[in-house]
Every structure is written in C-alpha cells, then in structure tokens.
N, C-alpha and C positions, 0 to 999 in steps of 0.2 A: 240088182245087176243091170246093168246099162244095155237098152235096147234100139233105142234111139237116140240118133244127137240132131239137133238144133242148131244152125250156125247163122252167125251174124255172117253179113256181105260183106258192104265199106268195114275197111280195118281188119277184115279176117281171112275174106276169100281172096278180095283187091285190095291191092295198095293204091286207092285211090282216093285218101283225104285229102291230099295236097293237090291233085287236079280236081275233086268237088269245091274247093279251097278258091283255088285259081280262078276258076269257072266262075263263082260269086259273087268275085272283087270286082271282074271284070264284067259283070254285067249290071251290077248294083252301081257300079258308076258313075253312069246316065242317069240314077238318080240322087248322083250329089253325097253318096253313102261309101267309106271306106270302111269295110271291113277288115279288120286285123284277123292275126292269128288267134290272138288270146280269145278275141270274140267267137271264130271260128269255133275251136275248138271246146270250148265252156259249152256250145249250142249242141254238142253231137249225143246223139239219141233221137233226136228231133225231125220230123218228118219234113217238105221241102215248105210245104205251106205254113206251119209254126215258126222257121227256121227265118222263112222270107219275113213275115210279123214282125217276131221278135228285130231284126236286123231294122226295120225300118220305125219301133217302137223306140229301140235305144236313140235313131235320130230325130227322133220326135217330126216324124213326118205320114203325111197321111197315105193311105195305100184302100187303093178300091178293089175291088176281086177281080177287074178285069186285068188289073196290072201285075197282082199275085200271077195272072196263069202266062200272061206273056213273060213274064219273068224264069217261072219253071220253065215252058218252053226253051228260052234262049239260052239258060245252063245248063241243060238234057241235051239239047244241041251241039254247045260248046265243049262241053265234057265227052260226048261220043267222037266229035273231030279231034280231041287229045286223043284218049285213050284206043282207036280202032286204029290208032299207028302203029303201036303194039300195045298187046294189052297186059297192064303191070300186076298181074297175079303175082302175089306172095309165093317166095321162094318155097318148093316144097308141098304147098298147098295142095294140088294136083292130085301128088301122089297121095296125100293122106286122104283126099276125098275117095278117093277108087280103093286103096284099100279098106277104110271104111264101109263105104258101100256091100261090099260082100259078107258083111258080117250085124250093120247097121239100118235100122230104117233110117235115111239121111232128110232134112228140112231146110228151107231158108225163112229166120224169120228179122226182117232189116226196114227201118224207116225209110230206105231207097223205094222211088217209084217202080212199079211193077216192068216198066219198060227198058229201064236202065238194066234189072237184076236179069231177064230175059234174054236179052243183047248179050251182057259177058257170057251167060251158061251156054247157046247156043252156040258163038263164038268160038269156044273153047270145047264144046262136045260134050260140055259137063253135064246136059241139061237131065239128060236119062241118069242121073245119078240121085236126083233129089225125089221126094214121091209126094212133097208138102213144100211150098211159099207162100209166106205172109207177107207181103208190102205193105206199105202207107197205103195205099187202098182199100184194105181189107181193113182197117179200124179206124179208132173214130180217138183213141187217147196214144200218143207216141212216150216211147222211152221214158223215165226210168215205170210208169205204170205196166202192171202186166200185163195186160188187154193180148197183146201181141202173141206173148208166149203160152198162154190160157188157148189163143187162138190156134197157137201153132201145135200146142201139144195136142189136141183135138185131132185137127187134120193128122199127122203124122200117126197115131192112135188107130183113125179110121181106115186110111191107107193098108196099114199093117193089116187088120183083122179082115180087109176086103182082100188079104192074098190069103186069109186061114191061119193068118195067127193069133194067137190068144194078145185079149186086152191086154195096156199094159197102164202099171200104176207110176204116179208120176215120179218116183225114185229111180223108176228103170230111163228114164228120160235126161239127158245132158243138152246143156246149153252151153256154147263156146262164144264168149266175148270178147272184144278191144278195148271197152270205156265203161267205167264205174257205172254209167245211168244201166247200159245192157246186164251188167251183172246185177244191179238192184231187180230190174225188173223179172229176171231168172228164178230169180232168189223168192223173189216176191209171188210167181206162179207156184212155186212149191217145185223147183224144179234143179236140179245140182247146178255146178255150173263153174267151168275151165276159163279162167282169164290167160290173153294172149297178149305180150308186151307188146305189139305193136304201134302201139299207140302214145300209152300211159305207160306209167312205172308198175313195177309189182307191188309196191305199197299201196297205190290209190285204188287198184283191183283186189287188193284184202281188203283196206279200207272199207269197201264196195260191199263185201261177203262172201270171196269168190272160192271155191272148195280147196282150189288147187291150182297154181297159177305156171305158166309154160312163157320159152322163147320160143319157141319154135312147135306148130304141128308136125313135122316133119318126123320129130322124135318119135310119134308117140305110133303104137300099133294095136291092136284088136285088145291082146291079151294083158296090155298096158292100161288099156279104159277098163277093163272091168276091175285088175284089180286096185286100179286107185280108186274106183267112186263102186264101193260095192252096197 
C-alpha cells in the first residue's frame, strides 16, 4: 500500500519545458549552437551539466568547465526572469500536492538544479509540503539510471520513521513521471510508478514500464492511490 510518493519537477509539478527550452536556445547561441526541439526533448532526464555536453557534443565543439557553469548560470537566470512573472504550475497540481500531503510522505526527486526546485516551492508555499529533494546535486548518474530514486527513497524512508513511523518497503513507495527516462529509472529503483501525459504520449510512458498512466493529477485522491497501486 502506497506510503509515499516521489515526484518529478519540470513536466509534473511545472509546466516549464518549454521556458527550460527557450532559455537554452537562447543562451547556446553565443555559442554558434541551435538547439531544436527534437534535441531538447530526446535530452530530458538529463541533469543541466550533461545536457549542456551532450548539446555541444552534437556540434562537435569544444566546451571547458568554466563555460559549462557560465552557461548554467545564464539559463537559471533567464528561466527565473520568465517564469517569476507568473509561475506556470500545472493545472490542478497544487491541489493534489496538499491533498496528498495529509495522507502521504511527499518527495521531489528531479535532474533540475537544487536552486531552481527551491524558488518555485517557496514561491508557491509548497515548500512545507515535501519532507525529501533530490537535485542534480545530490548525484553523480542522471536519468533514466536510478541513482536518484534509490536516493530519494532513502530520504523519504528516513524522514518518515524520524516522525515515528514504521519503515517502509519499496512497494509502499510511488514515483510520478513526465518522460519514459523518469519512469525507467522508477522502475529500475524497485519502485511503482504513475506516468503523467504531460509531456509524452501514454504509449511512450507504457513503452517506459509505467504501472498506470494519468492526464491529469488533479483526478486522483488518497483512496484512489491506494487502490490502484496496492
């Protein structure tokens, strides 16, 4: 029975691929590098340092570490001046986290940098909702490896039993995903795991391995997770 859930950020919490997207293009520029959509999206699971590689691999140009972090910089910047105009939470989302919350240990486990996932929670009041975050900080393999979620279930585990509740085994544990790498990597901790169309199709999220696949969190409530993923 489901005790905890796990949730990805980008693509679940925010609707913010398409400003991480924008943010890219436009800073990758200045080094001669158009990134497309198709590339965009093929790279998501991807932490920002692999991301930036990979992008500058495919143009077969060379990139030194001091240029990786000015780079992160200038799209954590350009992405905060999009998104603090308003910030594009998924419809719905909100609510399913607070009602969750009362019933759930809640986590975030996202290849987003620790500062970005920070900003929106705080932003939004969310923050006292979650009791566990894994960032691209916190490990050293991104997406679809489960490093992350091995990590996250840990924390979320610990959290729990430091308020007095009994351990919990990794069945009682859900992972809510956007992208086939998130759901492999779910899958791959030993851990359930709810694809959310946001992103992808519902095919490429079964493709994936995904238990159970949703349009909408919105829909779903306490006595709805337990009895689909029991």
């Amino acid at each position: 029975m489901i005790k905890a859930i796990l949730m990805d950020f980008n693509g679940v919490i925010i609707n913010d691929e398409p400003v991480q997207m924008k943010a890219y293009q436009e800073i990758l520029k200045a080094d001669d590098i158009d990134l497309t959509e198709e590339h965009y999206y093929s790279s998501m699971g991807m932490d920002d340092v692999t991301f930036i590689e990979a992008a500058f691999t495919r143009a077969g140009k060379d990139l030194t570490e001091s240029r990786v972090i000015s780079i992160r910089k200038a799209k954590t910047a350009k992405w905060r001046e999009i998104v603090e105009r308003e910030i594009p939470l998924f419809d719905g989302v909100e609510n399913f986290i607070r009602k969750m919350q009362k019933d759930f240990a809640l986590g975030i486990v996202s290849m987003a940098g620790r500062e970005e996932i920070e900003f929106i929670l705080n932003a939004t009041d969310l923050r006292g909702c979650f009791s566990a975050i894994v960032s691209a900080e916190d490990v050293q393999n991104h997406k679809p490896h489960p490093e992350c979620y091995h990590k996250g279930f840990n924390l979320i585990d610990a959290a729990r039993t430091t308020r007095g509740s009994n351990p919990i085994v990794h069945a009682d544990c859900l992972v809510i995903e956007d992208a086939p790498q998130g759901i492999r990597a779910g899958k791959a901790a030993g851990l359930k795991t709810l694809g959310i169309t946001n992103t992808v199709s519902t095919r490429e999220l079964r493709e994936a391995g995904a238990d159970a696949v949703s349009k909408s969190l919105n829909d779903w409530m306490p006595d709805s997770m337990r009895r689909v993923f029991v």
